[in-house]
C-alpha positions as CSV (number, residue, x, y, z in Angstrom):
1,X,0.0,0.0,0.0
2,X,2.8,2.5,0.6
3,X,4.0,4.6,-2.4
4,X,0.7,4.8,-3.6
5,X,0.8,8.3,-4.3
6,X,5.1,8.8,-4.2
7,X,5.1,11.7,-2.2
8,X,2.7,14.3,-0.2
9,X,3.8,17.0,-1.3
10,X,3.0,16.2,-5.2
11,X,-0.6,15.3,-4.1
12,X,-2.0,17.9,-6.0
13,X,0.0,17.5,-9.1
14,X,-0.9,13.7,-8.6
15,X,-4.1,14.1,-8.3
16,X,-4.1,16.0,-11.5
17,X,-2.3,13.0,-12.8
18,X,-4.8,10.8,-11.0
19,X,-7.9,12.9,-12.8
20,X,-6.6,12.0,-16.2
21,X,-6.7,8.3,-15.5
22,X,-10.1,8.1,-13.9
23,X,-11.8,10.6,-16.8
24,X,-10.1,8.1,-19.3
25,X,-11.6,5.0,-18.0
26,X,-14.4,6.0,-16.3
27,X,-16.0,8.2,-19.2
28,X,-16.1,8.7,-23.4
29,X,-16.1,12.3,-23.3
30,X,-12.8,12.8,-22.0
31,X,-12.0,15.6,-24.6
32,X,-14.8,17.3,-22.8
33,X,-13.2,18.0,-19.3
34,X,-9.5,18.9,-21.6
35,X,-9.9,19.8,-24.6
36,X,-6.4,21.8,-24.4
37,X,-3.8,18.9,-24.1
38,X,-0.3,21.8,-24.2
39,X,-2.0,22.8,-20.6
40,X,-2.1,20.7,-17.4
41,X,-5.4,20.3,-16.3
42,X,-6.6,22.1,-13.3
43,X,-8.9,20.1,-11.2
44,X,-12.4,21.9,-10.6
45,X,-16.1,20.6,-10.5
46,X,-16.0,18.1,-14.1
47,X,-12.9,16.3,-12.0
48,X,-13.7,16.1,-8.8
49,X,-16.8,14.5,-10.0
50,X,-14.5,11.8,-12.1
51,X,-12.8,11.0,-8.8
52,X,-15.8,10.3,-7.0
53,X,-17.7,8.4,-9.4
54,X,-13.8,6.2,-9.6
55,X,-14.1,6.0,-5.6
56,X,-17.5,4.9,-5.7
57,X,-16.9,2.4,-8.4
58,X,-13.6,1.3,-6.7
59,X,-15.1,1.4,-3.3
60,X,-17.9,-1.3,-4.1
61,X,-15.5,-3.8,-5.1
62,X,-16.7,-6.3,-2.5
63,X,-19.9,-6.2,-4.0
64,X,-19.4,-5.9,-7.5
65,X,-17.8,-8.5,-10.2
66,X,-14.7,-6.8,-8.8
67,X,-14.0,-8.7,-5.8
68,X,-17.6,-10.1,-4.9
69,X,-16.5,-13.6,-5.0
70,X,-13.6,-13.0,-2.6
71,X,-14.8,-11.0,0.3
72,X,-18.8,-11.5,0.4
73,X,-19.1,-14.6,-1.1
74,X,-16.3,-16.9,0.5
75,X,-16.4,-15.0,3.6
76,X,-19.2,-12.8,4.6
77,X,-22.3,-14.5,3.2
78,X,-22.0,-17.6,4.8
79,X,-20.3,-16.8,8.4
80,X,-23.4,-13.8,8.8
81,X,-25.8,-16.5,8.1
82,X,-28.0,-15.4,5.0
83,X,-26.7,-18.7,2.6
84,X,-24.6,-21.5,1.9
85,X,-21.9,-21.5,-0.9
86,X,-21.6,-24.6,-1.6
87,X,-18.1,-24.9,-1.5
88,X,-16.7,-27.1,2.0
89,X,-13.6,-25.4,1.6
90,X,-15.4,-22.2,2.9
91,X,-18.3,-23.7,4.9
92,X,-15.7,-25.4,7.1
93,X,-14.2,-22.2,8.4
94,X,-11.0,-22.1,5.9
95,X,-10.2,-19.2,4.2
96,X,-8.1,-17.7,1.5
97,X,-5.7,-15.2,2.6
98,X,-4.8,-14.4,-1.0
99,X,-8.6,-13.5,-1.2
100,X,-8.2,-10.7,1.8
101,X,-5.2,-9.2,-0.1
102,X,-7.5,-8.8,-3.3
103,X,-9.9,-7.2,-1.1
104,X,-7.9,-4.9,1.3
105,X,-5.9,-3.7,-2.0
106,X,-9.2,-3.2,-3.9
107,X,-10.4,-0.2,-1.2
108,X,-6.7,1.2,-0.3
109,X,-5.4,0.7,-4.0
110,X,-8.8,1.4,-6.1
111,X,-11.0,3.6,-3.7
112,X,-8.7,5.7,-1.3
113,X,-6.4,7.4,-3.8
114,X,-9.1,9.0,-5.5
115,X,-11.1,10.1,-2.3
116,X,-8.0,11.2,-0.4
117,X,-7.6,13.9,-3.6
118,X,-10.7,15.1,-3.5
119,X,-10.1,15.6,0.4
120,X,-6.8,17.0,0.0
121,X,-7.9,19.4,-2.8
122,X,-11.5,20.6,-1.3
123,X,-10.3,20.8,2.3
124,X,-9.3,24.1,2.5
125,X,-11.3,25.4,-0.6
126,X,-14.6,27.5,0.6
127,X,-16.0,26.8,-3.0
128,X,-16.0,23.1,-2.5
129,X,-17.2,22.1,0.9
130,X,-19.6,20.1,0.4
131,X,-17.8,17.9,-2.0
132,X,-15.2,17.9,1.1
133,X,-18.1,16.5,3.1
134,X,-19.2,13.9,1.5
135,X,-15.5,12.4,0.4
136,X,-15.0,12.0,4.4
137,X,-18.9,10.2,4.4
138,X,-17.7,8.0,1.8
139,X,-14.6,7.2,3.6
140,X,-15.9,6.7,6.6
141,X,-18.3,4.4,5.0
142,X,-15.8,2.2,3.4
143,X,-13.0,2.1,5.7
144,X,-15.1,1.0,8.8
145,X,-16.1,-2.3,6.8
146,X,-12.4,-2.8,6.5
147,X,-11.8,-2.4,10.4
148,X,-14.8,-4.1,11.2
149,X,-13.2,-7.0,9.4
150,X,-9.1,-6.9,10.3
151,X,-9.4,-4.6,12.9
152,X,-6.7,-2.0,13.7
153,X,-6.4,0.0,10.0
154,X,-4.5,2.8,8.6
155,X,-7.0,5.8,9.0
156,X,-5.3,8.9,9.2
157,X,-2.4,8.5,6.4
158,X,-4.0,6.1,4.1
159,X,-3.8,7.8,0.6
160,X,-1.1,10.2,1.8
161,X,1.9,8.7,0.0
162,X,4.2,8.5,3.2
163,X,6.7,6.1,3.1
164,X,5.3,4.1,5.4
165,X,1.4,3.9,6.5
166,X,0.7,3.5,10.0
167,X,-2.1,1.6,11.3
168,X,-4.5,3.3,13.9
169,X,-6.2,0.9,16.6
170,X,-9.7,0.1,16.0
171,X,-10.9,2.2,18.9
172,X,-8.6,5.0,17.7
173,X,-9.5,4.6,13.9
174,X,-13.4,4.8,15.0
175,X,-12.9,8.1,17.0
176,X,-11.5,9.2,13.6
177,X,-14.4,8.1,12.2
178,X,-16.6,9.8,14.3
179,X,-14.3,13.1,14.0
180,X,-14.9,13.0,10.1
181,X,-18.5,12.0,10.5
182,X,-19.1,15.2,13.1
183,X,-17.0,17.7,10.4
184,X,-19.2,16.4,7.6
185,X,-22.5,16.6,9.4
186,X,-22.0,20.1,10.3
187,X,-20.7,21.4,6.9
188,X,-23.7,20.0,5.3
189,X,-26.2,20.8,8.4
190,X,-25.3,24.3,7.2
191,X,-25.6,23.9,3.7
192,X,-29.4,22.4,3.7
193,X,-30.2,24.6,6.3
194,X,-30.2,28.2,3.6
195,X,-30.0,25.9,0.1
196,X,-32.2,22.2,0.5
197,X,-31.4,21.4,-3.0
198,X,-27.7,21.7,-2.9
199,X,-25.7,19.6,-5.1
200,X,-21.9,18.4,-4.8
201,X,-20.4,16.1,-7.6
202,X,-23.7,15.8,-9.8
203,X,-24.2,13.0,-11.7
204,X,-20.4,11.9,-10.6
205,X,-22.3,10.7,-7.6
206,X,-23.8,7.9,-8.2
207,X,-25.4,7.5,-5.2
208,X,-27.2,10.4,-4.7
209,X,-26.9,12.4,-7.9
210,X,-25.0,14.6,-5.6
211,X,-27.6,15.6,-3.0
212,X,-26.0,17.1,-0.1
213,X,-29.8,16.7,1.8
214,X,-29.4,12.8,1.1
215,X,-25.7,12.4,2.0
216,X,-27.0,14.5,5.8
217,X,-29.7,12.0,6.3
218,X,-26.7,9.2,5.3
219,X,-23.9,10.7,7.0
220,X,-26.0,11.0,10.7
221,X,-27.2,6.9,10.1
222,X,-24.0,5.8,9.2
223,X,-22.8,7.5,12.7
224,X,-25.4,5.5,14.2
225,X,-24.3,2.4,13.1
226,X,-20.9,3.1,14.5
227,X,-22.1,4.5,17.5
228,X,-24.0,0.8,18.1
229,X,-21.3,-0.8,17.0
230,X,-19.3,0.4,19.9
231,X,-22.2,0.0,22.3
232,X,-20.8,-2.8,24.4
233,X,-17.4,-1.9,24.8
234,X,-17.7,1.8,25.1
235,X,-20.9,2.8,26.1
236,X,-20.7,6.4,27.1
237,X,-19.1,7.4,23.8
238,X,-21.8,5.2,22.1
239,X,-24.5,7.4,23.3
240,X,-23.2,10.6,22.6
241,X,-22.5,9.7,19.0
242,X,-26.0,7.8,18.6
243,X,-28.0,10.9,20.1
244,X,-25.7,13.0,17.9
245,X,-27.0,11.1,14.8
246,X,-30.5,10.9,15.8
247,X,-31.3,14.8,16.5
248,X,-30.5,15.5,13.2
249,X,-32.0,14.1,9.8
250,X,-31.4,10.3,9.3
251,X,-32.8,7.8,6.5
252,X,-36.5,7.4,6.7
253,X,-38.0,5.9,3.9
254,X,-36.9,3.4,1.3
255,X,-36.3,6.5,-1.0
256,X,-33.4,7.5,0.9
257,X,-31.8,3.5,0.4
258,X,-28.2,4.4,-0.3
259,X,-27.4,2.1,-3.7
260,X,-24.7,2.7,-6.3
261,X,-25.6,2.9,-9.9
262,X,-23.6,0.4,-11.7
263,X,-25.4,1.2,-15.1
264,X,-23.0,4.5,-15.4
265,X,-19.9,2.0,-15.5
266,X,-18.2,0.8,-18.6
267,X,-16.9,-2.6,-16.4
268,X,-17.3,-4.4,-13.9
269,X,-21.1,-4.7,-12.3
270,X,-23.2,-6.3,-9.6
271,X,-21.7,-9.5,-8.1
272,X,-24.2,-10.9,-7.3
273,X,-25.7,-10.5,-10.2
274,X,-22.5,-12.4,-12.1
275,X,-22.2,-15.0,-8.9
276,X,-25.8,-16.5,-8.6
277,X,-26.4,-18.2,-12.3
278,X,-23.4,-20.3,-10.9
279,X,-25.6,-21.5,-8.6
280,X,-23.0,-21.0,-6.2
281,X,-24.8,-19.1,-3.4
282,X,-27.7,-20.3,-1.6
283,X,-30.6,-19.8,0.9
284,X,-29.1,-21.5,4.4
285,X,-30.8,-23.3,6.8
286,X,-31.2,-20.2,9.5
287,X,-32.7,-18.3,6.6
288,X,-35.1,-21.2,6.0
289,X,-36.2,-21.6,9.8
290,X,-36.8,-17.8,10.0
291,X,-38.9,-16.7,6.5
292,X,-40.8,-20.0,6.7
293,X,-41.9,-19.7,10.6
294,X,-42.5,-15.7,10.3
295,X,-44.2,-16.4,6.9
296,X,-42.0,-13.8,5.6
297,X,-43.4,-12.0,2.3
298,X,-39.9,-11.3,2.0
299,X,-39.0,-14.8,1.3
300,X,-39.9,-14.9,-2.4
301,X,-38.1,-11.4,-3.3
302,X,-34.8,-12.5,-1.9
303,X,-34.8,-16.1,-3.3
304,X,-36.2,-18.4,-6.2
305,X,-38.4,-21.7,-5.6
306,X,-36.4,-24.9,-5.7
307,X,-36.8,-26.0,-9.8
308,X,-34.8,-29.6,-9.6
309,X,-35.7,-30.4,-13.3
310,X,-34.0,-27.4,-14.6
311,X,-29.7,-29.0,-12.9
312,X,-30.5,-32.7,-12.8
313,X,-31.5,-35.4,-15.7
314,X,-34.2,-37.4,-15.1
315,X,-32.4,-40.6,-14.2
316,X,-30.1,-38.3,-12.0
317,X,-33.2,-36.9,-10.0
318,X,-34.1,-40.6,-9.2
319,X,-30.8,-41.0,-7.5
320,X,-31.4,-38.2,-5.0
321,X,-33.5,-39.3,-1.6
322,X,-37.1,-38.8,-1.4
323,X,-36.7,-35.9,1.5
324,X,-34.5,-34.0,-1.4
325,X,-36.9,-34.4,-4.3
326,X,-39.6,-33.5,-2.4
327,X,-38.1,-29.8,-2.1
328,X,-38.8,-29.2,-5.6
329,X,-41.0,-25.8,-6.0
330,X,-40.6,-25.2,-2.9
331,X,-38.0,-22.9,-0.7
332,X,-35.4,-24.9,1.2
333,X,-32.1,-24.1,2.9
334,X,-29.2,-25.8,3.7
335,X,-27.1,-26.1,6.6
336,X,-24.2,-24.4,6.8
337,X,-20.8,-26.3,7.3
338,X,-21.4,-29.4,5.8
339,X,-19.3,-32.5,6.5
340,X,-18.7,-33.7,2.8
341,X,-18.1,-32.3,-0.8
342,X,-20.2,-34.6,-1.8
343,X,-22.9,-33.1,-0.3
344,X,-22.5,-29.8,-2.6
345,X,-23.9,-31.8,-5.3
346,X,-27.7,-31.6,-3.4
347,X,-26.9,-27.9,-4.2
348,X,-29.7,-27.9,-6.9
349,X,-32.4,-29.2,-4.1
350,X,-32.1,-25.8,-2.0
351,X,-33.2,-22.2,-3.0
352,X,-30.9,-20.1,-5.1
353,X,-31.2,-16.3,-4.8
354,X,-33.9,-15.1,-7.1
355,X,-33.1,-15.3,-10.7
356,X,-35.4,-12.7,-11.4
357,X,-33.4,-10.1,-9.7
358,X,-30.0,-11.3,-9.4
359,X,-29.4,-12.7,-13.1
360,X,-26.7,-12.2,-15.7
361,X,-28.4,-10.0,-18.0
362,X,-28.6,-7.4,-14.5
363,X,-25.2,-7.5,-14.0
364,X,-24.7,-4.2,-15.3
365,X,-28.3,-2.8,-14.1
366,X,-29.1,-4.1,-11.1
367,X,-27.6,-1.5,-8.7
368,X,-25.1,-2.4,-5.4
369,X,-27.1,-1.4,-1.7
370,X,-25.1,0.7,0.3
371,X,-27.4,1.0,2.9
372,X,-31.0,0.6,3.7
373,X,-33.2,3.2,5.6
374,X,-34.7,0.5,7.5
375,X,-31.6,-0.5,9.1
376,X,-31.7,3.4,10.9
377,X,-35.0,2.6,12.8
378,X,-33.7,-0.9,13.8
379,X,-30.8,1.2,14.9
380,X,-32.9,3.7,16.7
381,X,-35.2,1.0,18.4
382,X,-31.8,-0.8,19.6
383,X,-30.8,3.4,21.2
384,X,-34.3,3.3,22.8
385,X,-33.9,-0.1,24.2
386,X,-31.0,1.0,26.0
387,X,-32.7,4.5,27.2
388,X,-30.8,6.5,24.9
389,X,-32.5,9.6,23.5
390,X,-33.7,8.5,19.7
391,X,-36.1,11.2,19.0
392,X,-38.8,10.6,21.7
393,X,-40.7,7.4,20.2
394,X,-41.3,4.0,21.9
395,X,-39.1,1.3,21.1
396,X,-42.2,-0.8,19.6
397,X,-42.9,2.1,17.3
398,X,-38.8,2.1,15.5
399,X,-38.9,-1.6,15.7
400,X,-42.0,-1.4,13.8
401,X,-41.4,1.4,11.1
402,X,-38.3,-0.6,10.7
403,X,-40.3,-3.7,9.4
404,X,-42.8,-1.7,7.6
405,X,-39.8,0.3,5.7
406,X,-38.6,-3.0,4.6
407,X,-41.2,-4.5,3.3
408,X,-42.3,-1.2,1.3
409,X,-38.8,-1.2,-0.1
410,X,-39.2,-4.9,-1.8
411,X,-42.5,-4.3,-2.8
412,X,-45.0,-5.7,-0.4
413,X,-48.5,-5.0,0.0
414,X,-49.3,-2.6,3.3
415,X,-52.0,-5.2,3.7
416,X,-49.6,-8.4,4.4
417,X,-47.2,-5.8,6.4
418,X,-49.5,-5.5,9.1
419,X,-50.5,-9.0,8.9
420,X,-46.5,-9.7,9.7
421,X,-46.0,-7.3,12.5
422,X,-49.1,-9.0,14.4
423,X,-47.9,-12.2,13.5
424,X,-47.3,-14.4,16.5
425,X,-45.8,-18.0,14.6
426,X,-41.9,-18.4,15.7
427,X,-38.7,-19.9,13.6
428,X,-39.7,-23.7,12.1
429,X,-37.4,-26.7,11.7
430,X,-35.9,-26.3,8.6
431,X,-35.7,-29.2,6.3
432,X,-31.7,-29.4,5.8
433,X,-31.6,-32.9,5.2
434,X,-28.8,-34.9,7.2
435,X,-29.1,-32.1,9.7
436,X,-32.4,-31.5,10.9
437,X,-31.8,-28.5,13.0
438,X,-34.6,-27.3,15.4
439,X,-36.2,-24.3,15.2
440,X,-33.4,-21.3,15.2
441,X,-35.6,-19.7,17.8
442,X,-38.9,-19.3,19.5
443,X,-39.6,-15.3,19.2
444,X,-42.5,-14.0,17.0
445,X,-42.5,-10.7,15.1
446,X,-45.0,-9.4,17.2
447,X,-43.4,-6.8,19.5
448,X,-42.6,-8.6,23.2
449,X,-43.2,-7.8,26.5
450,X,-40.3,-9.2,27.7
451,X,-36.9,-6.6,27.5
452,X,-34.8,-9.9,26.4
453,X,-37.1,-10.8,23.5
454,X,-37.7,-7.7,22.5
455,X,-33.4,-7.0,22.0
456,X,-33.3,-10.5,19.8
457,X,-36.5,-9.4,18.0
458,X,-34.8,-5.9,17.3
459,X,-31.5,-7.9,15.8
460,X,-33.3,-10.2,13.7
461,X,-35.3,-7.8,11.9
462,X,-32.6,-6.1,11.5
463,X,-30.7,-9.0,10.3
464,X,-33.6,-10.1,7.7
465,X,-33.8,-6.4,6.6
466,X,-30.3,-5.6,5.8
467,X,-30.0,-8.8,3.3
468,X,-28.1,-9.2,1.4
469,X,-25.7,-6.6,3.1
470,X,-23.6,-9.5,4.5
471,X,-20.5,-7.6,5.7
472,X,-22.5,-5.5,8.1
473,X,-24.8,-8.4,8.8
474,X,-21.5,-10.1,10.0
475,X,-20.5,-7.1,11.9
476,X,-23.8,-6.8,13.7
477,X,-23.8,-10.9,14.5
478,X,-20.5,-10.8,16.1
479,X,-21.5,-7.8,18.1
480,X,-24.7,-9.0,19.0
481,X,-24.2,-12.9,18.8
482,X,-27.9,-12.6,17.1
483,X,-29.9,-13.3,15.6
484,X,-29.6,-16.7,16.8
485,X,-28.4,-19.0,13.7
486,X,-27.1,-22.3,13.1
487,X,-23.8,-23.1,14.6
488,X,-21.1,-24.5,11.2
489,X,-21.6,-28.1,11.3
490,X,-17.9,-29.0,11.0
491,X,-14.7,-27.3,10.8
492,X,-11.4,-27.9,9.3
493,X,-9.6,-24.8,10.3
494,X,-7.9,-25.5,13.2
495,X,-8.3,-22.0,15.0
496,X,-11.9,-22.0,14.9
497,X,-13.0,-25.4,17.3
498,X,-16.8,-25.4,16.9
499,X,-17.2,-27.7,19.6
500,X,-15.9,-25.0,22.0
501,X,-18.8,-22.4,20.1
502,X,-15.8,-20.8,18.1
503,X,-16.5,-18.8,15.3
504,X,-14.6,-16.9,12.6
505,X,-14.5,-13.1,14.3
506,X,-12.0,-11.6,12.2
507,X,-9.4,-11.8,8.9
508,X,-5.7,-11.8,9.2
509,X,-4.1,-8.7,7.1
510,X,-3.1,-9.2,4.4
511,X,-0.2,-10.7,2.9
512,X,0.1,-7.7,0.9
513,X,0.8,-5.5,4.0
514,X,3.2,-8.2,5.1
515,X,5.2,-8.0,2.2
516,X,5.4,-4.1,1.9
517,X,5.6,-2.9,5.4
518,X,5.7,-5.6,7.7
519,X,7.3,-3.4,10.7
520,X,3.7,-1.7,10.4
521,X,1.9,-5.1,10.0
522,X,3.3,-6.2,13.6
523,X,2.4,-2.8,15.1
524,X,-0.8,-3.4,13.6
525,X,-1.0,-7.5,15.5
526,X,0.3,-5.7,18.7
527,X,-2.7,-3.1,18.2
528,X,-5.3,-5.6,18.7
529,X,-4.5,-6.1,22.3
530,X,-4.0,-8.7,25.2
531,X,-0.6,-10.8,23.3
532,X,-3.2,-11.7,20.6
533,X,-1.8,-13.0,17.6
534,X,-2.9,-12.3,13.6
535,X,-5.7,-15.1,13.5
536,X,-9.4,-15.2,12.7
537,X,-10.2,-16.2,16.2
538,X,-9.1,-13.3,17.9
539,X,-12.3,-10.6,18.7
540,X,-11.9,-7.3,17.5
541,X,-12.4,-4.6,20.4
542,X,-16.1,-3.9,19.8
543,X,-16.6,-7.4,20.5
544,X,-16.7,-8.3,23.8
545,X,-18.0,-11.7,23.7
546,X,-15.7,-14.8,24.6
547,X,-14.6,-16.7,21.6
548,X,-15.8,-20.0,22.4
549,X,-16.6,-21.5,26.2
């Protein structure tokens, strides 16, 4: 990662350099933006927009064809819970460190450079402070997925073209975080506040279009999430942040969801869109137990009924056990860890994702989530539950605008939403053959009396809302230890010993790091506290659950 950009000082002449690159890959009307080629470029509003729209595109790369397949699909998807991948090399708990070098590289090499220029550039630049605002959103946004998967991070210097990057702690990087997140807020509290239809970036956002009024409501949930994250292991800072973020304007309805329009890029795409007509991601048995028992209107938008016709041969289809063939048309998940490879060849007998949605010919339509409004009220009835100051409703009222949100977002009928919140059916057995799990849990939707249920029920709406968000799903389930899904059914990584209740909780760095600044690496290993060495078992410092019994 060092020598990214050779030397601070040049950053602006870099990022000149840097402009040129983006504009030439990112658009066809480069002669536009320079149509003088004897004179450097100057970087002004056509430019900065090119960086952004590169940081954004750069930035997804864990969702899109980019790195998808590396980071959510072989890690996230299947340790958060929402599906099984088929694959026992990653079910049992092993992973691919080449994998988190692609995926480290992809934000620090791809995303940061970019961002840090627009920072660096709009920083001190009274014409340009809201674009300055929203490049520290963004960053804040990506880099607390990376910490919230390694850990300790570089923060302060990454992009800066130092010599050497240092890496921050996790608690240190976060209160950077929240720093960035408070100096954006207030630059664009301002803004709205004498101009609501203020724009930064234009259609070189493509998230917003360049609405500083979105990027407020996103910026204060984003510092929500963080300040939750923290909850457990630093309370008092958690509730200033959290009643920080929900004074001021946060997500509300589904037409504030944060997504990232991949039909403006010339490559790449949705990767989920490119993964699932491999058939290689599927619904798991703890998303069976939970949208079959809550009778989840959900269930069809996020995954496809079982066709076993369509992958198997008739005298194939014979061969399979009668438990198996009677899944066909239906919705099914499998468990998660299984023993055998031979037992990804059942894949066919469980619910893909839904072909509808996620399908090659979306790949370059479909756009990546970011975000979901829904996640805020989850977030805010989770601040309530712990007395915090959220904006003055019950927690029953957030948990249940949180649901409602949802569903309006994938389409449901108010009707069936009501129908849902009232419901009182709990979690079923799902039918994971060779398995048969009981049911995941025995809380309804409807809103509890008890302050125990009432936490899980919070968590595991918010859980089944934020899919297919799997790296903050992951996040949130080794925080929480919730919603309450299937332990892996066998392990062959030997730092992760299920019959203790291990789990994975975190990735080593990456071998990158390792190779170009390994003094900083073992800073970094140091950073994460109590002699704990670089391996997946070791909680990060939000967590403050026990890593096994």
């Amino acid at each position: 990662m060092k020598k990214q950009i050779v030397n601070s000082f040049l950053v602006k002449l870099l990022c000149v350099v840097a402009v040129i690159v983006v504009l030439q890959s990112c658009t066809d009307k480069f002669e536009d933006y320079n149509t003088d080629k004897s004179v450097l470029m100057s970087v002004g509003t056509k430019e900065l927009a090119g960086l952004m729209s590169n940081s954004q595109m750069s930035g997804m790369n864990w969702m899109s064809t980019d790195n998808y397949n590396r980071i959510s699909r072989t890690i996230t998807n299947h340790l958060c819970g929402y599906m099984n991948i088929l694959d026992v090399f990653y079910e049992q708990n092993q992973l691919q460190t080449g994998y988190h070098k692609s995926g480290f590289e992809g934000m620090y090499s791809g995303a940061i450079p970019s961002l840090q220029c627009i920072i660096d550039i709009t920083k001190d630049n009274s014409t340009y402070q809201n674009e300055y605002a929203i490049a520290l959103v963004w960053k804040v946004n990506l880099l607390h997925q990376v910490s919230d998967l390694f850990g300790p991070i570089p923060y302060s210097k990454a992009g800066s073209g130092e010599e050497t990057i240092p890496y921050e702690s996790q608690k240190d990087a976060y209160y950077l975080m929240f720093d960035d997140l408070k100096r954006a807020i207030d630059i664009m509290k301002a803004t709205v506040a004498s101009n609501a239809s203020a724009n930064a970036f234009g259609v070189g956002d493509m998230v917003y279009n360049g609405s500083v009024k979105q990027w407020l409501k996103f910026a204060n949930s984003l510092r929500l999430r963080l300040a939750m994250r923290i909850s457990n292991i630093d309370p008092a800072k958690a509730k200033t942040e959290a009643e920080a973020a929900a004074s001021g304007s946060t997500m509300e309805a589904s037409t504030d969801d944060a997504f990232v329009d991949v039909s403006k890029w010339n490559t790449m795409g949705n990767g989920l869109a490119r993964v699932n007509p491999w058939y290689s991601s599927i619904m798991s048995a703890s998303m069976e137990s939970y949208l079959k028992g809550y009778q989840d209107p959900r269930m069809e938008k996020y995954f496809s009924p079982v066709n076993e016709a369509a992958f198997y041969s008739t005298a194939n289809l014979a061969l399979l056990p009668a438990e198996l063939r009677a899944n066909d048309g239906g919705f099914h998940g499998m468990a998660n860890g299984f023993k055998t490879s031979t037992e990804a060849t059942t894949g066919y007998c469980y619910s893909c994702l839904n072909t509808t949605r996620w399908c090659a010919a979306h790949i370059m339509t479909e756009p990546i989530p970011v975000m979901y409004a829904a996640e805020t009220y989850f977030l805010k009835a989770e601040g309530a539950w712990k007395g915090w100051n959220m904006g003055g409703e019950t927690v029953q009222s957030y948990y249940e605008k949180g649901i409602t949100v949802s569903m309006g977002q994938w389409g449901v009928a108010s009707s069936a939403v009501q129908t849902y919140i009232n419901g009182t059916s709990t979690p079923v057995a799902p039918n994971d053959y060779g398995y048969y799990h009981a049911a995941a849990s025995k809380i309804p939707v409807k809103f509890a009396s008890s302050q125990s249920d009432q936490y899980e029920q919070i968590i595991t709406q918010k859980w089944l809302a934020n899919f297919p968000l799997s790296v903050e799903a992951f996040a949130d389930y080794r925080r929480t230890r919730l919603p309450k899904i299937y332990p892996k059914a066998s392990s062959a990584n030997a730092n992760i010993d299920i019959s203790r209740g291990m789990i994975i909780t975190r990735l080593p760095f990456s071998t990158g790091e390792y190779s170009t600044q390994p003094a900083e690496v073992a800073k970094a290993v140091k950073l994460l506290g109590n002699g704990a060495a670089d391996l997946e078992n070791v909680p990060l410092w939000w967590d403050v659950n026990k890593n096994g019994n």
